[in-house]
C-alpha positions in Angstrom: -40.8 22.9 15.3 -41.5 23.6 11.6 -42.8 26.9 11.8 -43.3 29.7 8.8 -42.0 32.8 9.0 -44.6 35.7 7.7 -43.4 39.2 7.6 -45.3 42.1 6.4 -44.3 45.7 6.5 -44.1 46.1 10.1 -44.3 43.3 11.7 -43.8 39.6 11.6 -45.1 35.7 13.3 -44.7 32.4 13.0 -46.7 30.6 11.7 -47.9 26.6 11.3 -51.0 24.1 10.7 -54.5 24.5 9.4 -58.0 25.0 10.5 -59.5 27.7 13.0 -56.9 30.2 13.7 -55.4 30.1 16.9 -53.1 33.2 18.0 -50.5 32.7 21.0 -49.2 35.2 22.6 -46.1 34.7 25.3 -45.0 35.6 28.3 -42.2 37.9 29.1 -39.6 35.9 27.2 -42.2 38.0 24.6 -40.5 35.8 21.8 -42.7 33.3 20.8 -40.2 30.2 20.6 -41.5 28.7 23.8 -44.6 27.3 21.7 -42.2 24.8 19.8 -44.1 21.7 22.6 -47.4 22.8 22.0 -47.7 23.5 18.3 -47.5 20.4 16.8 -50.2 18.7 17.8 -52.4 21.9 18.2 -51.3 22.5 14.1 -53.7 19.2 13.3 -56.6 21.1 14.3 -55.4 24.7 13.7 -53.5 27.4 11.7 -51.1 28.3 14.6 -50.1 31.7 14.6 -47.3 32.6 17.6 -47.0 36.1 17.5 -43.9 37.9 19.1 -44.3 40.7 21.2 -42.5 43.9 20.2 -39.2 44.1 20.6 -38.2 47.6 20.2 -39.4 50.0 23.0 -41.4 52.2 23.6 -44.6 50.4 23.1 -47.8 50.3 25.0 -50.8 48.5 25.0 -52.9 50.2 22.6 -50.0 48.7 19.9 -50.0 45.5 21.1 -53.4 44.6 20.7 -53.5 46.7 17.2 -51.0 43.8 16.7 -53.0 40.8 17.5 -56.0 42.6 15.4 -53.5 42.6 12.5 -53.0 38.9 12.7 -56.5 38.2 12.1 -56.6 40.5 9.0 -53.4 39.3 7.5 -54.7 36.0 7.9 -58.3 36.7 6.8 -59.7 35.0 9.8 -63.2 37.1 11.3 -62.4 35.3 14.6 -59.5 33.3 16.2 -59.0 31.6 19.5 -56.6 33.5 22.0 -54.2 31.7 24.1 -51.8 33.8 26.0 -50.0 33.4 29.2 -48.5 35.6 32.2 -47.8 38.8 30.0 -49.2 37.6 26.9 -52.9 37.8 29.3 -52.8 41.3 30.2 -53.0 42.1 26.3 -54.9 39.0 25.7 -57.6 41.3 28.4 -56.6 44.3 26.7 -57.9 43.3 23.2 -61.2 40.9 24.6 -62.1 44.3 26.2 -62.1 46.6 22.7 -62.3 43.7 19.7 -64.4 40.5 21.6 -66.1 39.9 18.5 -63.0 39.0 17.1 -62.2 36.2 19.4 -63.5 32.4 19.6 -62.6 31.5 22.7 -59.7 33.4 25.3 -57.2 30.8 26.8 -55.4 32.5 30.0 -52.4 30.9 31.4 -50.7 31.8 34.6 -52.1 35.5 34.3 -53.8 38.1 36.0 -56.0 40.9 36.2 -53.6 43.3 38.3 -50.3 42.3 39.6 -51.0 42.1 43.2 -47.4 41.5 44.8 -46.3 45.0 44.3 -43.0 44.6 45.9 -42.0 42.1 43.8 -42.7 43.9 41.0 -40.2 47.0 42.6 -38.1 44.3 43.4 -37.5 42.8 39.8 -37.2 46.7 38.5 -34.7 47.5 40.3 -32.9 44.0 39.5 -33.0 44.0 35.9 -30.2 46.4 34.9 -28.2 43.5 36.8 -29.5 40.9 34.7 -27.8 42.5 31.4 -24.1 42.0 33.1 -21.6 39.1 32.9 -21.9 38.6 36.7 -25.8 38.9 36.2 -25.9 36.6 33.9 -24.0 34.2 36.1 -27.0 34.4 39.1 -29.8 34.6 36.2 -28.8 31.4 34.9 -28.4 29.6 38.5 -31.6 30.9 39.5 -33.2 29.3 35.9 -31.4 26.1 36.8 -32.9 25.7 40.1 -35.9 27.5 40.3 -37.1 25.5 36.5 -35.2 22.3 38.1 -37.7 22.5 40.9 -40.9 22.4 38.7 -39.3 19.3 36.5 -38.6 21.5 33.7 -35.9 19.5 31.7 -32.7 21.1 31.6 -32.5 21.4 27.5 -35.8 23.3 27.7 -34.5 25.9 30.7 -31.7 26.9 28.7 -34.1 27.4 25.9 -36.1 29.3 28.0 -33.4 31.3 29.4 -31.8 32.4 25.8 -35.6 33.2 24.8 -36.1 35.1 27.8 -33.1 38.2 27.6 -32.6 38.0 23.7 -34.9 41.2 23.6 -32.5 43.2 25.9 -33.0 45.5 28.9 -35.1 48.7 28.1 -38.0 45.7 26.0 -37.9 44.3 29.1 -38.0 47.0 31.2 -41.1 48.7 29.1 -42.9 45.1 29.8 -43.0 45.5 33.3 -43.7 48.9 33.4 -47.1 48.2 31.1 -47.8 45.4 33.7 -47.0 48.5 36.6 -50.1 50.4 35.5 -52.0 47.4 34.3 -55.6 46.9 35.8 -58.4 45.6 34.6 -60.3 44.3 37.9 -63.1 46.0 37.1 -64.4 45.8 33.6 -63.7 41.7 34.0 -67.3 42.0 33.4 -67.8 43.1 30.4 -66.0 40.3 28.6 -68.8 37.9 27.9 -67.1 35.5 25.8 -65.9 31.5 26.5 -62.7 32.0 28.8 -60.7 28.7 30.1 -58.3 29.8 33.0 -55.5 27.7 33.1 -53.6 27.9 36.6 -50.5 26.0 37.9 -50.5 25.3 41.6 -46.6 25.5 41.7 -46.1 29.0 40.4 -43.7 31.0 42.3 -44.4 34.1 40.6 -47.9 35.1 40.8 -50.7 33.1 42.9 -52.1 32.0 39.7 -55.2 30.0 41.6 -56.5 32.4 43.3 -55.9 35.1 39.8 -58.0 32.1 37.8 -60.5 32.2 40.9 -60.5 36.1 41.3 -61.1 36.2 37.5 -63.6 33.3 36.7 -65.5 35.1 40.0 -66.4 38.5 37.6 -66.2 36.8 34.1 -69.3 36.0 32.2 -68.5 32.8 31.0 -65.7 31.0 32.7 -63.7 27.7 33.2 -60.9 26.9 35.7 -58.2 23.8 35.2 -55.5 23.6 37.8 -52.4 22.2 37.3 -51.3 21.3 40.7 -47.9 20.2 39.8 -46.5 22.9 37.4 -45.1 25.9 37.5 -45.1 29.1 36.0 -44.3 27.8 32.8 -46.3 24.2 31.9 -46.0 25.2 28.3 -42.7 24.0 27.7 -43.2 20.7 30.4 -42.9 18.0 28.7 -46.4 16.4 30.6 -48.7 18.9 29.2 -50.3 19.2 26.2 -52.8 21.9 25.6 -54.4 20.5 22.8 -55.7 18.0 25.2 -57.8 20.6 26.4 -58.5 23.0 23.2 -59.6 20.0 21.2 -61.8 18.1 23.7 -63.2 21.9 23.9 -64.3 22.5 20.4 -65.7 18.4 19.7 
């Protein structure tokens, strides 16, 4: 993945392609390196910006979509298409709520208005100090192996996957899911009016991502729903999905 990196004064993204700008924003992994299958064909039609989410806590949302807004002035763009998955969607929501006029179209991935198995959220919290040990790191990776197997994720791109997903440490992380805690948007879905695609995986063992894509296209102005019955939480990185397929055929 030939990608640019662009720093400024506080803050930085890679960076690839030309045309329409088209801003990414990941998931938890918050790193942006999980774009590498996806950017190379998408860079034929646009300027592909992945954009890392902070890595350094505290943050909150209010910085996070000041970041995305940056982009687009760095990169002189007056609007930009926004694809963001699981995480990446609640700020994707965040900034289509304060700066729609900014955005083209808003690509959501695996995401959600409110994170609806509250247990499992507890659950994870109360994990994740684990996670950062050697004998943490021993289950962390046999869960990625199996759990990733299971979808058909290759296993070069789940150890990708897993070095992407702890390189920003424990209290990043742990900030992450307590912004995703208190995050809830159910009911100003309404007031975002523009295109939305709502791309949902019928294999995702961490959030019901159907019936989020339904929930959401249900209250949004103007949406579209594509299922992906046989991925998983992460169809970015498969190596039988390309999202250009869809962006492209979108904007002919």
């Amino acid at each position: 993945m030939k990608l640019s990196n662009v720093q400024s004064s506080n803050m930085q993204y890679f960076k690839s392609g030309s045309g329409p700008l088209l801003i990414y924003l990941p998931g938890m992994e918050g790193t942006g390196k999980l774009f590498y299958r996806q950017e190379p064909s998408l860079g034929r039609a646009y300027t592909v910006v992945s954009l890392p989410s902070r890595s350094v806590a505290p943050f909150d949302y209010e910085q996070l979509k000041d970041d995305v807004l940056s982009v687009l002035e760095m990169e002189h763009a007056e609007k930009a298409t926004i694809v963001a998955e699981s995480f990446g969607g609640t700020v994707a929501l965040q900034f289509a709520l304060f700066h729609q006029n900014r955005i083209e179209r808003l690509v959501l991935i695996n995401t959600f208005p409110y994170f609806r198995r509250r247990f499992r959220l507890f659950f994870g919290s109360l994990l994740l100090p684990l996670t950062f040990f050697k004998l943490g790191n021993t289950v962390r990776e046999f869960f990625y192996q199996t759990a990733m197997g299971m979808e058909g994720i290759s296993r070069e791109d789940i150890n990708r996957l897993q070095e992407c997903s702890f390189s920003h440490g424990y209290q990043t992380s742990r900030q992450r899911m307590l912004l995703i805690k208190n995050f809830d948007v159910r009911k100003r879905l309404q007031e975002i009016t523009v295109p939305v695609t709502i791309i949902a995986s019928g294999r995702d063992k961490l959030i019901p991502s159907i019936r989020e894509a339904r929930f959401m296209a249900s209250r949004l102005t103007d949406a579209r729903i594509i299922q992906l019955p046989e991925h998983g939480h992460t169809p970015l990185v498969s190596r039988d999905f390309l999202l250009s397929s869809v962006l492209i055929g979108e904007s002919t």
